[in-house]
KOLKELUM-604559 format. One record per atom (N, C-alpha, C, O): residue in three letters; x, y, z. Coordinates in pm, whole numbers, plus 50000, padded with zeros to 5 digits. Layout:
BEGIN
ALAXYZ;...
END
This chain:
BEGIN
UNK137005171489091;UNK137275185889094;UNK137515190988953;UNK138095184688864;UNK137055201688945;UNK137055205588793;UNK137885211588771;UNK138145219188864;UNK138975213088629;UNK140075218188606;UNK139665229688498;UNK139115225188398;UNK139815242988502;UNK139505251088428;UNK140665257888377;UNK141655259288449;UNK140635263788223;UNK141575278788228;UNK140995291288278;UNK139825294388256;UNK141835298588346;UNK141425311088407;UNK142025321588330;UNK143185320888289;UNK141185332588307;UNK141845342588201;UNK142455351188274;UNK143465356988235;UNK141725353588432;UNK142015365788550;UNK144095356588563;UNK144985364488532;UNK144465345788593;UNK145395334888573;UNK146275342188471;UNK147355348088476;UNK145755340488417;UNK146465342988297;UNK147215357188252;UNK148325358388202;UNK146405365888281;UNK146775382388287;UNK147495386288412;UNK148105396988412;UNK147475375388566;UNK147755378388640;UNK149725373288627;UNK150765378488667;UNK149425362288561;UNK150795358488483;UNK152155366488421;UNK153375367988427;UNK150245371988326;UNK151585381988219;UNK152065394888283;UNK153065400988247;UNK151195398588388;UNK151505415488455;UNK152675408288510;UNK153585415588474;UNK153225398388577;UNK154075394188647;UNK155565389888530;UNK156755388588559;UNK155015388788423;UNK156385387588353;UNK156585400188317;UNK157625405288358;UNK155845406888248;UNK156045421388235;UNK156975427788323;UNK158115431788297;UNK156315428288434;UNK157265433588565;UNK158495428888559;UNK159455436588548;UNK158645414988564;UNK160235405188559;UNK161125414088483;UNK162205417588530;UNK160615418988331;UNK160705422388219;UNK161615444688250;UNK162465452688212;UNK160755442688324;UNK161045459388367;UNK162265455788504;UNK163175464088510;UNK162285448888566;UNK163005447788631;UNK164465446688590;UNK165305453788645;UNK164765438588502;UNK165765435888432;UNK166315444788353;UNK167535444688334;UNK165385455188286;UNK165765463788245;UNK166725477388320;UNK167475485888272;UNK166395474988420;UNK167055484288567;UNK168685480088593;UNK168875472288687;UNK169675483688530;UNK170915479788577;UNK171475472688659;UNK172245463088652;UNK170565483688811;UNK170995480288927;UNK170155468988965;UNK170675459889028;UNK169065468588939;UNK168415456788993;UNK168715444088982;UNK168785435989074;UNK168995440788793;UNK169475428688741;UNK170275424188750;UNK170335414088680;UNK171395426788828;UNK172825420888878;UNK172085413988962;UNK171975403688897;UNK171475412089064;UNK170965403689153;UNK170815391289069;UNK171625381989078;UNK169655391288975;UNK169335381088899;UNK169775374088725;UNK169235367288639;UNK171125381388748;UNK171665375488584;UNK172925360488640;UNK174025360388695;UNK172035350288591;UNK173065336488631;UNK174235339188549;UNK174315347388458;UNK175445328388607;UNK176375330788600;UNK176745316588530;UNK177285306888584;UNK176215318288371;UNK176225299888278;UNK176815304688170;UNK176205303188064;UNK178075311388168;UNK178475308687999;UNK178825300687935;UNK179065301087814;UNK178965289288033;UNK179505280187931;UNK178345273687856;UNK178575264787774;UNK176905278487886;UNK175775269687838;UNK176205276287639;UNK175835271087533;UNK176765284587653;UNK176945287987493;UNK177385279787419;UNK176975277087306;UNK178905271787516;UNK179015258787406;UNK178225252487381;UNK178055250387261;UNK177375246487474;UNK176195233587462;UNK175225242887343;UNK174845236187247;UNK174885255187345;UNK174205252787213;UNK174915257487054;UNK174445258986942;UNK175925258487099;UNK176975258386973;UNK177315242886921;UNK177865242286811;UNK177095232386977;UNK177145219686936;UNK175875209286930;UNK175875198586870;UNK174815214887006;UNK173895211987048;UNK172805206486835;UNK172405214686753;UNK172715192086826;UNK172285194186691;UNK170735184586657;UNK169965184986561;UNK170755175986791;UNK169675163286818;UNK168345175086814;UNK168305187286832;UNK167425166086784;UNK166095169186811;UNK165235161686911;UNK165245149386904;UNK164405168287015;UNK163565161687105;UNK162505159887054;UNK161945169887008;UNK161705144187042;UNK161285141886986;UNK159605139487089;UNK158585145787060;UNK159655130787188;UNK158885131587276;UNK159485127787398;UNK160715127787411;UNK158275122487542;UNK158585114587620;UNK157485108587657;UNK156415113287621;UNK157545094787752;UNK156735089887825;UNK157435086587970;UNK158625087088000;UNK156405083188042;UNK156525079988167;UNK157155064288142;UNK157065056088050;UNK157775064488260;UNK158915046188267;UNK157915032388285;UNK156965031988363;UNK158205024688222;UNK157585013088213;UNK156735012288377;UNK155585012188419;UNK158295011488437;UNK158155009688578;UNK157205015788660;UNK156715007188734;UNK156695027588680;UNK155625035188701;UNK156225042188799;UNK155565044588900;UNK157775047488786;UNK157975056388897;UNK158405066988849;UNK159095068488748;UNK157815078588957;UNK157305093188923;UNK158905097988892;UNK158885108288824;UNK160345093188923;UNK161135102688886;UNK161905097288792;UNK163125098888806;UNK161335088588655;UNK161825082088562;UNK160605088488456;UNK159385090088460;UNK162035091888333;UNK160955099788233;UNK162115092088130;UNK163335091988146;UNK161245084888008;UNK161675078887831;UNK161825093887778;UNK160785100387767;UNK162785098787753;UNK162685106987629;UNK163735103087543;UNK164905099587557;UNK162705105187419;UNK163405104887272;UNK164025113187198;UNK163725124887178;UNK164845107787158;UNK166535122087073;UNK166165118186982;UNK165455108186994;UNK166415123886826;UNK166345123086700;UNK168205125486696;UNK168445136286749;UNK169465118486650;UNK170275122986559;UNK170365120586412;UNK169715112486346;UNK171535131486360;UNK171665126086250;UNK172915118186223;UNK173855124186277;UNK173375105686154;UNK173715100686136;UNK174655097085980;UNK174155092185879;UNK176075101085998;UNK176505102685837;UNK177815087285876;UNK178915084785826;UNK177355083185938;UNK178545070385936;UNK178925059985865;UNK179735050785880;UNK178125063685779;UNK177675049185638;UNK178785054785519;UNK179115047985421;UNK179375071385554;UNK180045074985470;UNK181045068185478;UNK181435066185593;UNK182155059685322;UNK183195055685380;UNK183465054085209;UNK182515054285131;UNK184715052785170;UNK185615049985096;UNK185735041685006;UNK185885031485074;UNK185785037284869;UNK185235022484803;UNK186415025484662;UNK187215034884654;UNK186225016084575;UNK187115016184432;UNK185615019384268;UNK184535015384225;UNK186425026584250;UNK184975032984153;UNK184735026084027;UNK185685024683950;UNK183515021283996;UNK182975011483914;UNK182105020783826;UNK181005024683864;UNK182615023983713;UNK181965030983596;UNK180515031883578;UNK180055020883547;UNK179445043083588;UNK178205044383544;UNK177405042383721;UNK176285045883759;UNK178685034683803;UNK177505028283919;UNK177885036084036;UNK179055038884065;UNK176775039984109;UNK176225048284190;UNK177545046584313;UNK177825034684330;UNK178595059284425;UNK179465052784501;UNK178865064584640;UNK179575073584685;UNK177685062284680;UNK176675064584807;UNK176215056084891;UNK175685045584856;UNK176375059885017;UNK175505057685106;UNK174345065085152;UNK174075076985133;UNK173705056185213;UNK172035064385254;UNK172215066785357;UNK172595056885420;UNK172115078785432;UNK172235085885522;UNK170715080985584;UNK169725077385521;UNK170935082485747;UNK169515084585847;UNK169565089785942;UNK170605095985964;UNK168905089786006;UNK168845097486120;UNK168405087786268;UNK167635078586239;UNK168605088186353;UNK168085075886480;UNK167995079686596;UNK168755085286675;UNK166605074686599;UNK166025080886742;UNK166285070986851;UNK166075059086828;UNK166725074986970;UNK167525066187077;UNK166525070587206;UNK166225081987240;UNK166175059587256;UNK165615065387415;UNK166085065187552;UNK166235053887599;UNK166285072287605;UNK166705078687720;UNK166315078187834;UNK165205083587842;UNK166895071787986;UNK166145072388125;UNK166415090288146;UNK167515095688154;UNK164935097588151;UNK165585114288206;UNK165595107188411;UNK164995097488457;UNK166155113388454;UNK165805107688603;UNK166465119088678;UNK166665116988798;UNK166895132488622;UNK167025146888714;UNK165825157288723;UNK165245163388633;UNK165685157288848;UNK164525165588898;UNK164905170989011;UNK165205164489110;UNK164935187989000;UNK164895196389103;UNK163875206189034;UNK163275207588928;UNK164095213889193;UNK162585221089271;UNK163275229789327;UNK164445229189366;UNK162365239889333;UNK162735254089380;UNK161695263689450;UNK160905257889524;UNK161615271789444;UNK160385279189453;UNK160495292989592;UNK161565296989637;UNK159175297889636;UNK159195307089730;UNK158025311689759;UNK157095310089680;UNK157815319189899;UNK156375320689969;UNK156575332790007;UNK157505338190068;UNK154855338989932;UNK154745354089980;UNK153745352690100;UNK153365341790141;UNK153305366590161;UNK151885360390230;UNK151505375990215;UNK152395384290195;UNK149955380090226;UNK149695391590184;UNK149535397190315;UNK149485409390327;UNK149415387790438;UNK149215397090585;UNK150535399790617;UNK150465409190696;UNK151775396790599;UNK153105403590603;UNK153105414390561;UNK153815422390622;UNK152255419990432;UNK152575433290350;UNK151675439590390;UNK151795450290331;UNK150395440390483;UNK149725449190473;UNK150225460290556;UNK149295468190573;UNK151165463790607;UNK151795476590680;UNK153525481390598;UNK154405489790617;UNK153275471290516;UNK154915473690451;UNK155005485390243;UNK154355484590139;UNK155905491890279;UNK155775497490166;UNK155845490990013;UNK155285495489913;UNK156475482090021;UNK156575474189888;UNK155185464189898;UNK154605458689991;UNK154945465089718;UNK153815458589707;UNK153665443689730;UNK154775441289776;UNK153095433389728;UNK153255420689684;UNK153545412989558;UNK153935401489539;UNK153355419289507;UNK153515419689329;UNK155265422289353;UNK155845413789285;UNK156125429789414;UNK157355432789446;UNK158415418889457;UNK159395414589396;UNK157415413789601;UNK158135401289644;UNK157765389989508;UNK158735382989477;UNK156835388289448;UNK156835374489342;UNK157925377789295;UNK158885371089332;UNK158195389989192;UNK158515391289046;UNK159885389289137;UNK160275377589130;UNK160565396089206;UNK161755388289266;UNK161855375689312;UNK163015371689295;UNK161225368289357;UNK161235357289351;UNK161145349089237;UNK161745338489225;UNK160175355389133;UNK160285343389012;UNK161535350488951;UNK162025341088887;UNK162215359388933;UNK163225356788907;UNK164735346788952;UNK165295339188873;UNK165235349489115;UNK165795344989182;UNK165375328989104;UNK166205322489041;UNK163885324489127;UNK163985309189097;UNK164835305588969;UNK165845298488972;UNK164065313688811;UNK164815310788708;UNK166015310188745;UNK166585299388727;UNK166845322588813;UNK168225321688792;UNK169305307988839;UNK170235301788786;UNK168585307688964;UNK169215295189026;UNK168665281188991;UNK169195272089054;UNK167485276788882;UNK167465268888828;UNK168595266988689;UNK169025256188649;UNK168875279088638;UNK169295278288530;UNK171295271288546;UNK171995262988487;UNK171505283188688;UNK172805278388733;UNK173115266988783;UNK174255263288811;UNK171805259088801;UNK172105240088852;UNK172345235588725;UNK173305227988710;UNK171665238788626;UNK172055234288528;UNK172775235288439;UNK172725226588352;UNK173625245088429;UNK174575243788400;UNK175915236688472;UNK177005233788423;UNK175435235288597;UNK176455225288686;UNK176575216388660;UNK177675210788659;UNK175415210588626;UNK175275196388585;UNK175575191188449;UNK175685179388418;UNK175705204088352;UNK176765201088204;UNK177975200888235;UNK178725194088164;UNK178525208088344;UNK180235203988337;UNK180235191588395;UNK180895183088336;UNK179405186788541;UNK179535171988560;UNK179345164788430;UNK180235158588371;UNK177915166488384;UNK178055150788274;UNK179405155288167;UNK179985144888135;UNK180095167988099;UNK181055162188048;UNK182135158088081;UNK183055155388004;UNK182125156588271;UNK183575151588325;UNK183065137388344;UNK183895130088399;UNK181845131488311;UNK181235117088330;UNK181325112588194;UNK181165100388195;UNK181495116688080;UNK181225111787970;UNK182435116487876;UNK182125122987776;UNK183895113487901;UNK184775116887870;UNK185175108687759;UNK184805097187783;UNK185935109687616;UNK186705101787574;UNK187835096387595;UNK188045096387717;UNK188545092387546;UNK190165091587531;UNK191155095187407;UNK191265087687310;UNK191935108687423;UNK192745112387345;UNK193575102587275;UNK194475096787336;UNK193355100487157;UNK193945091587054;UNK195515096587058;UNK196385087987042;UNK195825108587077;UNK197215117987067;UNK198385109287158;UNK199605109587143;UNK197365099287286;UNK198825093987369;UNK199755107987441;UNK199265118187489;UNK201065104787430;UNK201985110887435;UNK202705120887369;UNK203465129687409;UNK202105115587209;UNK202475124887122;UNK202305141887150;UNK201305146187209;UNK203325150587105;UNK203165165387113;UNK203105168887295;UNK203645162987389;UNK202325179287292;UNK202505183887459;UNK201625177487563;UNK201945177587682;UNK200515171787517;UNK200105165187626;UNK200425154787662;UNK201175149087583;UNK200105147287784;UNK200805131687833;UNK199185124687858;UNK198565130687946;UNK198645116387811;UNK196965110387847;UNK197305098387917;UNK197775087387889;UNK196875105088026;UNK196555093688131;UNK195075093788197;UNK194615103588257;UNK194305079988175;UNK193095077988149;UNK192525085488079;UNK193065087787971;UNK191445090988106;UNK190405102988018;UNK190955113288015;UNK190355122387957;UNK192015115588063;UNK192605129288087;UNK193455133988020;UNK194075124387972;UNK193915143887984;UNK195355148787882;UNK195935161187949;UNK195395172187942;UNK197095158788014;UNK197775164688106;UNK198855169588078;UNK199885163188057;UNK198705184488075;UNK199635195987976;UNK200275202388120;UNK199765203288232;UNK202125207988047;UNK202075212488156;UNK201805228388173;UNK201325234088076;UNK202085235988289;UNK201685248688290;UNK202735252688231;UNK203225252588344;UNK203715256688155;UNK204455266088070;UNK203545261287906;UNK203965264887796;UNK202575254887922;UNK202295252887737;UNK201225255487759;UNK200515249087682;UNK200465263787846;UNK199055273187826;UNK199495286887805;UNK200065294687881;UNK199025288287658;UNK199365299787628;UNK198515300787483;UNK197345296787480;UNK199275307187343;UNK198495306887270;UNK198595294487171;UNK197795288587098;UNK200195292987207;UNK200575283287115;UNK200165269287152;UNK200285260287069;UNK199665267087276;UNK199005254187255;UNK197855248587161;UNK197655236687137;UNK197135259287114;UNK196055258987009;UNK196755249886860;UNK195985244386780;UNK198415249486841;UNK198555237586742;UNK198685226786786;UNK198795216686717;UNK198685227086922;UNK198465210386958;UNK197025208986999;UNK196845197187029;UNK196155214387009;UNK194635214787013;UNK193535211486906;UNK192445205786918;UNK194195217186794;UNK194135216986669;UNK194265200586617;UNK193385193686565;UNK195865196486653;UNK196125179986605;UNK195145173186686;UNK194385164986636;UNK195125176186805;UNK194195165386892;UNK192465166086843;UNK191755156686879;UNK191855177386762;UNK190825176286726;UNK191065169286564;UNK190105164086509;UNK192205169786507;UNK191955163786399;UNK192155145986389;UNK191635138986302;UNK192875141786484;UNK193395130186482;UNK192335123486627;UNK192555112986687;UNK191485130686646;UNK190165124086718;UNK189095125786607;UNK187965121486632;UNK189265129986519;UNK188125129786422;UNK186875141086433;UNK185815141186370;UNK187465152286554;UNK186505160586587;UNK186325176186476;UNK187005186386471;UNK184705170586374;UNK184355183686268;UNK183825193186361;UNK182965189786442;UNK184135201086358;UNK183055211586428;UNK183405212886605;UNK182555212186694;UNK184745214686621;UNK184905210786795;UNK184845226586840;UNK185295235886772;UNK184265227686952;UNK184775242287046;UNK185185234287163;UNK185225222287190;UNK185545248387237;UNK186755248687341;UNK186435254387451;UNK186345266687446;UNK186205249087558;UNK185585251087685;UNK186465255087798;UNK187335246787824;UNK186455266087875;UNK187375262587961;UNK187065272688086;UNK186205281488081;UNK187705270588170;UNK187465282088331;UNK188245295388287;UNK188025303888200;UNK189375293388396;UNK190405301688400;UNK191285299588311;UNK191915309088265;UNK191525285888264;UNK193055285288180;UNK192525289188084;UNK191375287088043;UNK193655297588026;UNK194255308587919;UNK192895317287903;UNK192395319787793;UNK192415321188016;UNK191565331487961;UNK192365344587935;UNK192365350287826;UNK193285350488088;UNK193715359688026;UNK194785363987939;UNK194985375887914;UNK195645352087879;UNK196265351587737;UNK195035351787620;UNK195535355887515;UNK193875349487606;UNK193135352087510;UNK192535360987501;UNK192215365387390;UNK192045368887657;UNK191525384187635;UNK192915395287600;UNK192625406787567;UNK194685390487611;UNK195545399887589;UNK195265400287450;UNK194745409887393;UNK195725386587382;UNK195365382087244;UNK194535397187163;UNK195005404287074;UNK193075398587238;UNK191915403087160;UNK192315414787179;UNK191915423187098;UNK193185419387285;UNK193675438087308;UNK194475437987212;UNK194425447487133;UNK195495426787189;UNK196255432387084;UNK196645427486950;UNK197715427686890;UNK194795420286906;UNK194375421786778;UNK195285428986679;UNK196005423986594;UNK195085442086709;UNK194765453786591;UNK196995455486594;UNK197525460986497;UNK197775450686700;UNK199225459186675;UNK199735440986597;UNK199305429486598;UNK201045450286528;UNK201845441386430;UNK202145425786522;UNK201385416386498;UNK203075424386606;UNK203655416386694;UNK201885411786789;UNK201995406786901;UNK200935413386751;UNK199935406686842;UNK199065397886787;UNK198295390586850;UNK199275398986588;UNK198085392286551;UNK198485378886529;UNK197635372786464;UNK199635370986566;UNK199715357186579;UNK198735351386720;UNK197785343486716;UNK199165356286805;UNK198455346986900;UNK196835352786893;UNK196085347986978;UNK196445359486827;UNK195035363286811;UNK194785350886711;UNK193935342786748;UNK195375348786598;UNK194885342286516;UNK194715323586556;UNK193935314686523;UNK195985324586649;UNK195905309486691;UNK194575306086749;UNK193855296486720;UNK194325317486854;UNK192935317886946;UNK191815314786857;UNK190935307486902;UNK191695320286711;UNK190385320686672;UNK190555309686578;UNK190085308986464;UNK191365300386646;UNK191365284986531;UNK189825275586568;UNK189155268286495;UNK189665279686720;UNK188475273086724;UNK187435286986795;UNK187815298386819;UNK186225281686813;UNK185515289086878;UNK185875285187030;UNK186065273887075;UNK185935298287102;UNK185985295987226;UNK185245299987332;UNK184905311787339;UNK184865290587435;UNK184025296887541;UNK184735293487656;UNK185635285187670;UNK184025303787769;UNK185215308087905;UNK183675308788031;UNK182675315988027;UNK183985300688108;UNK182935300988238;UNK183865293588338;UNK184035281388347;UNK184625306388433;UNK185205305388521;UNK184805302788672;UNK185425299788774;UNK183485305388639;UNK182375304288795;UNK182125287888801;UNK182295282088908;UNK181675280088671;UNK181415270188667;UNK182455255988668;UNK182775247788755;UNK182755257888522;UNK184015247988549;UNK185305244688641;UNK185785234088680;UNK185795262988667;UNK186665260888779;UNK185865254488922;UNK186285244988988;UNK184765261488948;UNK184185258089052;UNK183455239989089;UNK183275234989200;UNK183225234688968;UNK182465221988971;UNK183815212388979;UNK183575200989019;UNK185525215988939;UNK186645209388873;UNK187555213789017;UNK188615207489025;UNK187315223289130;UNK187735223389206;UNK188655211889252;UNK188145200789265;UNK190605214589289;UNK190825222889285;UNK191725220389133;UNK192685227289101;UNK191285211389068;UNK191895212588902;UNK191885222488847;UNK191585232488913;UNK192105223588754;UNK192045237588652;UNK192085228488543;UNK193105223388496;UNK190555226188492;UNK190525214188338;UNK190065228288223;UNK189865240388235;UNK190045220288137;UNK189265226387970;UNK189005212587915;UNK189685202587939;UNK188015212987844;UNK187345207487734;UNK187475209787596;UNK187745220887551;UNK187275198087516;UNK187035204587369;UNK185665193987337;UNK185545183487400;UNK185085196287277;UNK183695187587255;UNK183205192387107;UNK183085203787062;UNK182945179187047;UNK182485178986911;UNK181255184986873;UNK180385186986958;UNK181075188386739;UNK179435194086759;UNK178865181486710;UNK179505173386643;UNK177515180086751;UNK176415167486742;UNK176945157086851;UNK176515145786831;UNK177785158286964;UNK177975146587041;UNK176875144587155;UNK176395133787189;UNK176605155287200;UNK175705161787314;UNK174555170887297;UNK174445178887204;UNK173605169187402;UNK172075175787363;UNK171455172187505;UNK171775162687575;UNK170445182387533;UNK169705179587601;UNK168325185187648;UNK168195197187629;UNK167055177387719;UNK166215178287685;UNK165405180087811;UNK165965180187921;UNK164025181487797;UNK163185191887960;UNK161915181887905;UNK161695176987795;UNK161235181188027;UNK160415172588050;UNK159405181188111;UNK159925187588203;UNK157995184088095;UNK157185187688174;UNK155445184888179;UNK154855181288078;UNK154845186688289;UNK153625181988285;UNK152535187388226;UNK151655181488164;UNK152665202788255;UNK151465211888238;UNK151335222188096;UNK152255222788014;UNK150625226588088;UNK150675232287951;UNK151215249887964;UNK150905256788061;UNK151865253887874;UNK151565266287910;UNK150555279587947;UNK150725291287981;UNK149365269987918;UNK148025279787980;UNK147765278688095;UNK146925270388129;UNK148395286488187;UNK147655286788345;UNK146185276088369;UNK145235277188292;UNK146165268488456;UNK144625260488516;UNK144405263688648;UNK145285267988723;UNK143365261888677;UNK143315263188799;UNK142395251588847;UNK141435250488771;UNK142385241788957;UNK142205230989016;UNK142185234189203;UNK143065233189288;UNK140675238489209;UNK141125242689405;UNK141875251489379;UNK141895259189282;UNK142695250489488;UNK143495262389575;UNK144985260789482;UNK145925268289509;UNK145105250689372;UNK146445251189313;UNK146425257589135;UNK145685254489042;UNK147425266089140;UNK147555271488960;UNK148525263988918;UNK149615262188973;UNK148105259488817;UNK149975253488730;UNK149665258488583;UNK148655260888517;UNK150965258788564;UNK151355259688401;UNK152805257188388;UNK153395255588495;UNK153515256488276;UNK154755257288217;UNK155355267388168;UNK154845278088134;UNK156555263888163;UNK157385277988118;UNK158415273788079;UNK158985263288108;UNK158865286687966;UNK160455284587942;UNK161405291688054;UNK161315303588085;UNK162185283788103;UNK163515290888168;UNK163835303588087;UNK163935303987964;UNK163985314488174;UNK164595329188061;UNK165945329188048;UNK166345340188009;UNK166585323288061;UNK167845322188034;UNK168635309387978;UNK169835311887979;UNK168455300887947;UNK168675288787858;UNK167635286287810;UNK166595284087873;UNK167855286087634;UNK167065280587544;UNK166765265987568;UNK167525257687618;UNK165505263887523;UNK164905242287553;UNK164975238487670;UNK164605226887690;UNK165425245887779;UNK165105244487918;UNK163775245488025;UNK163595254788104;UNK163115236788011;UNK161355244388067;UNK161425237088208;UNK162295229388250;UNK159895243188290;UNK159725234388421;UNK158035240788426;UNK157355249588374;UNK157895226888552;UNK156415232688542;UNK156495242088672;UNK157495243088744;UNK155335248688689;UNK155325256288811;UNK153875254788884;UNK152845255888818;UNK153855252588998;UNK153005252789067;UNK152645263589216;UNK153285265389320;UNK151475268689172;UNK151285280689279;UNK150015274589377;UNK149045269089325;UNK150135276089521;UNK149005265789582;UNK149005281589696;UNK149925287789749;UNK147455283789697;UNK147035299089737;UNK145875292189906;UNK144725287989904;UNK146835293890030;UNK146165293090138;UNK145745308090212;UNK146155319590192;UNK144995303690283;UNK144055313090415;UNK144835313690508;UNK145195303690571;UNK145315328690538;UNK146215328890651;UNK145495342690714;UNK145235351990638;UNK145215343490842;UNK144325356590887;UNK143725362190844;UNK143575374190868;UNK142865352790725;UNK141725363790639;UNK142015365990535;UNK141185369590452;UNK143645363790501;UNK144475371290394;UNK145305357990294;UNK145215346590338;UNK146025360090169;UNK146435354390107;UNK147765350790115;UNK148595359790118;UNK148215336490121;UNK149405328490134;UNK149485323889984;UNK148485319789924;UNK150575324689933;UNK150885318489799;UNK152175311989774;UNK153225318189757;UNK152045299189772;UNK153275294089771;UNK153855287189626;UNK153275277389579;UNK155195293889549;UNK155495290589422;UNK156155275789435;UNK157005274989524;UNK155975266989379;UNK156995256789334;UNK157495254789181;UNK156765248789102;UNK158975260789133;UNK159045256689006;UNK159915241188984;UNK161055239289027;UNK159285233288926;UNK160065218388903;UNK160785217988761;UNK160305222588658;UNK161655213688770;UNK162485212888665;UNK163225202788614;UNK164305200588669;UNK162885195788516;UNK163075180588474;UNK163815183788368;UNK163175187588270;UNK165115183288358;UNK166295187288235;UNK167255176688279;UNK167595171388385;UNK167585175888129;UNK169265163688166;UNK169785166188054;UNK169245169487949;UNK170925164288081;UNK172285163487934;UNK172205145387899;UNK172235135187969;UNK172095148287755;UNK172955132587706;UNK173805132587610;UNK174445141787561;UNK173745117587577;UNK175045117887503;UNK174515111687344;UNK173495104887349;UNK175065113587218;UNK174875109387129;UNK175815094287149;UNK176965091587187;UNK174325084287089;UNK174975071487114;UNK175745068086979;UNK176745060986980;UNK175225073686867;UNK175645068686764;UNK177035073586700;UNK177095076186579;UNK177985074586773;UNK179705081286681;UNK179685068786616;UNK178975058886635;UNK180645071286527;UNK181345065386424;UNK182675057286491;UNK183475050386428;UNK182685059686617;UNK184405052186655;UNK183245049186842;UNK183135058286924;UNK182825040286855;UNK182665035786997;UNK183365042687129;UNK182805047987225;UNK184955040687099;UNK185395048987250;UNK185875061887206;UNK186865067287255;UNK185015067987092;UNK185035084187114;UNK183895089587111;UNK183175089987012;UNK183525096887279;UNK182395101787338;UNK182145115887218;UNK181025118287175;UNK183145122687184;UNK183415138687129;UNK183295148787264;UNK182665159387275;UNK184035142487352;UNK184195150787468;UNK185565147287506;UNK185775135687544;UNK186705157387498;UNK187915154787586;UNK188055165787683;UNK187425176387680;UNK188915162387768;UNK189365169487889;UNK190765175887896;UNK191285168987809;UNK191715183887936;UNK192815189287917;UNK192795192188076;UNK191775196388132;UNK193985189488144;UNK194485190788274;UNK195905200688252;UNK196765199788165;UNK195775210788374;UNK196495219888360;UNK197635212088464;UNK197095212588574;UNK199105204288482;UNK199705202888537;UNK200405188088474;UNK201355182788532;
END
């Protein structure tokens, strides 16, 4: 069977993002379809690996994908006694590590054109809502699946007992009178005495609304301490996610930058083909950056008239940087509210 590009494919594509495009622009409409992932802001506020490629698994099974990370690597830096005229460097590199990807979900939705021929909305109506709906709720699995892997890939707070938290296992367990602003100097020690350059601060509900009072009262005399504590680190707040995936905990995170990254796997190219009765191509997710999937549209005969059924697949995973400088520090800790 012969695999062609179709240009009619192709324009029929773009009128359909276009539309997506106008849709969103509509106030009322786009509340339907704006996911609910802020915390994906940390992941690319730390986010520093490069994807390099992938292949299919030795093994030859369809839901095992090799992909390759590029980090960079400054661990060779270290400390010495200085010897006159002679060089006191290390050579920096960078190391590419390979990866089982093995998450794959699917989504999708079915129009049919003999449903619409007595109905006022067009068919073109039902896709562009539908390919939205798909992005959105692809995008919100995945972000589910960053608060799981950083409650799977936890360190251990070097801090102990010391100051306000108590660490027991992966966990560092504060109590509720020390969420506030002033916990940010014990947030602060625990990122310095974990060795974390570059950490942000993840969290649901805890201390969001001590940090949005904080930002009201920026600008008066008696308010700009706990504003300033707040902006010791960068902070991000996704109360839909973390509270919801941490159910019924109430955790926060702090995570290093360069510890974590992650990467999308797909088959088809971004030029629409057509093969028989099936279209595929690729795409970027519209709402997380480096997130793609392929999509497949398979167009049946139903009373004369047109059946079109979308499938978008989506092959994304979080990992972990293998290479720290200290073995049992992931650059992911956890904070327990109790």
């Amino acid at each position: 069977m012969s695999t062609v590009a179709g240009s009619f494919e192709e324009t029929k594509l773009q009128n359909l993002r276009l539309k997506a495009a106008e849709y969103m622009a509509d106030g009322r409409v786009n509340l339907q379809y704006i996911p609910r992932i802020d915390a994906i802001d940390s992941l690319m506020r730390v986010n520093t690996a490069k994807f390099i490629n992938w292949k299919k698994a030795k093994d030859g099974s369809d839901k095992k994908h090799i992909v390759e990370l590029e980090w960079v690597n400054a661990c060779e830096v270290a400390i010495g006694d200085n010897v006159a005229c002679d060089p006191c460097s290390a050579k920096l590199s960078t190391n590419i590590q390979e990866y089982e990807l093995t998450r794959e979900k699917c989504t999708g939705f079915k129009v049919s054109h003999l449903d619409m021929i007595d109905n006022d909305f067009e068919v073109s109506d039902l896709e562009v809502k539908g390919y939205l709906a798909s992005h959105k709720v692809l995008a919100e699995a995945f972000v589910e699946h960053y608060i799981d892997f950083l409650n799977a890939n936890q360190g251990v707070n070097t801090m102990g007992t010391k100051g306000k938290g108590v660490v027991t296992g992966v966990d560092t367990f504060i109590k509720p009178q020390y969420w506030d602003a002033g916990l940010f100097s014990y947030i602060a020690r625990v990122a310095k005495m974990n060795q974390f350059g570059g950490a942000v601060f993840l969290s649901g509900s805890l201390l969001y609304e001590a940090y949005m009072q904080a930002k009201f009262n920026e600008a008066n005399a008696d308010g700009k301490g706990a504003a300033a504590m707040f902006n010791a680190l960068p902070m991000y707040f996704d109360e839909y996610n973390v509270d919801t995936v941490n159910d019924p905990t109430l955790k926060a995170y702090l995570i290093n930058t360069g510890s974590i990254t992650h990467a999308s796997v797909v088959y088809h190219t971004p030029t629409p083909k057509i093969s028989g009765k099936y279209r595929y191509f690729s795409e970027n997710n519209r709402y997380i950056p480096g997130i793609k999937h392929d999509v497949i549209i398979t167009e049946d005969c139903e009373g004369d008239m047109i059946t079109r059924d979308y499938k978008f697949i989506n092959r994304s995973q979080m990992f972990l940087n293998p290479t720290g400088c200290n073995g049992t520090n992931t650059g992911i800790l956890s904070f327990v509210c109790g």
